[in-house]
C-alpha positions in Angstrom: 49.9 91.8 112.3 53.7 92.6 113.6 55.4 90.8 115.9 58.3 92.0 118.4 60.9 89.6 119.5 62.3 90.2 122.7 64.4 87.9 124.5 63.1 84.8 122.4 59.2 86.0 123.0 57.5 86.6 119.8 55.1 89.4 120.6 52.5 90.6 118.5 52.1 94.4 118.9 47.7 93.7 119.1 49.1 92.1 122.8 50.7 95.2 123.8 49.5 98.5 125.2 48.5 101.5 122.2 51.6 103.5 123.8 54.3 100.6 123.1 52.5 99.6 119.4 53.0 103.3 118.6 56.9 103.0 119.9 57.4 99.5 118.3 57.1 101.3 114.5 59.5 103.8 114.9 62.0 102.7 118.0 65.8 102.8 117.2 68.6 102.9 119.6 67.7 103.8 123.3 64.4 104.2 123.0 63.7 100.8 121.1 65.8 99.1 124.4 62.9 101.2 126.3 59.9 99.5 124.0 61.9 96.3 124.3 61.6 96.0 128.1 58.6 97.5 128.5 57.2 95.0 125.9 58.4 92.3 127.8 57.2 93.8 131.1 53.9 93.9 129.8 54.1 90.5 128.1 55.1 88.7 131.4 53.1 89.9 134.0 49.8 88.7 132.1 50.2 85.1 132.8 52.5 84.1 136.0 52.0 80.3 135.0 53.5 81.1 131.6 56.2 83.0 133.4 57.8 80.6 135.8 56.5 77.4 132.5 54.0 76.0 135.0 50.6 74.1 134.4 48.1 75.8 136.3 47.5 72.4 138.3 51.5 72.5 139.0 52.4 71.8 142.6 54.4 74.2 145.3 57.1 72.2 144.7 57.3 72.2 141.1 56.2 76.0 141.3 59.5 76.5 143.5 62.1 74.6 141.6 60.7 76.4 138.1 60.8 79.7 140.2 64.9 78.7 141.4 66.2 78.2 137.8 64.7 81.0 136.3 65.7 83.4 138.8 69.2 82.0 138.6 69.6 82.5 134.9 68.1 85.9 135.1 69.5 87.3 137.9 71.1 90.5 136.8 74.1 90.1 138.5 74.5 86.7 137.1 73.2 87.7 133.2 74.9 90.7 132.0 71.9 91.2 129.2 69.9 94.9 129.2 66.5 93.4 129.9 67.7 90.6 132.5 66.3 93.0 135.6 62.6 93.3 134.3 62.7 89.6 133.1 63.5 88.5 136.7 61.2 91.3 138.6 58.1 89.4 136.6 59.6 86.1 137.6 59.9 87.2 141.1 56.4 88.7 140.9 54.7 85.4 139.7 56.1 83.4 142.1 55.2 85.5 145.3 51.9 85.1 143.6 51.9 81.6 143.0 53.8 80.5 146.2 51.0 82.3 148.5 47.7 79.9 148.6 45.8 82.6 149.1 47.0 85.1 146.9 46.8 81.9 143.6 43.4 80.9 145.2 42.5 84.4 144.4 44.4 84.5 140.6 
């Protein structure tokens, strides 16, 4: 099975879409920073719990507070790494999930 590691995710390639396992193999320069981040795009927006490092049962509060710090460490403006924009859209995504009742009623 192979594995991508992107931003300190280890990734198998049987998680990702057949498109990106195609890319993975034979990605090199600008094109493997595309499989990179659309790896990790893929990656995060499957679980928003696992995103934001939530239990399921976690509270608003503890939702909000895990959703603050990550967003400040990943802020593009704040962290000057390529894939820092789609790492904070997915935590920005799972929170408006998981911050609506409704909406994580419905998750």
């Amino acid at each position: 099975m192979d594995h991508i590691k992107v931003d300190g995710l280890d990734l198998s390639t049987e998680q990702l879409s057949p498109n990106i396992r195609i890319l993975c193999g034979t990605s090199t320069g600008t094109a493997g920073k595309l499989v990179k981040s659309r790896a990790l795009q893929e990656a995060s927006l499957e679980n928003p719990y696992n995103i934001l490092g939530v239990s399921p049962t976690a509270s608003t509060e503890d939702i909000k507070k895990a959703y603050r710090a990550l967003a400040m460490r990943h802020h593009p403006d704040r962290n000057p790494h390529s894939s820092a924009e789609v790492r904070f859209n997915a935590i920005k995504k799972a929170y408006e999930l998981l911050s609506d009742p409704q909406k994580r009623a419905e998750y």
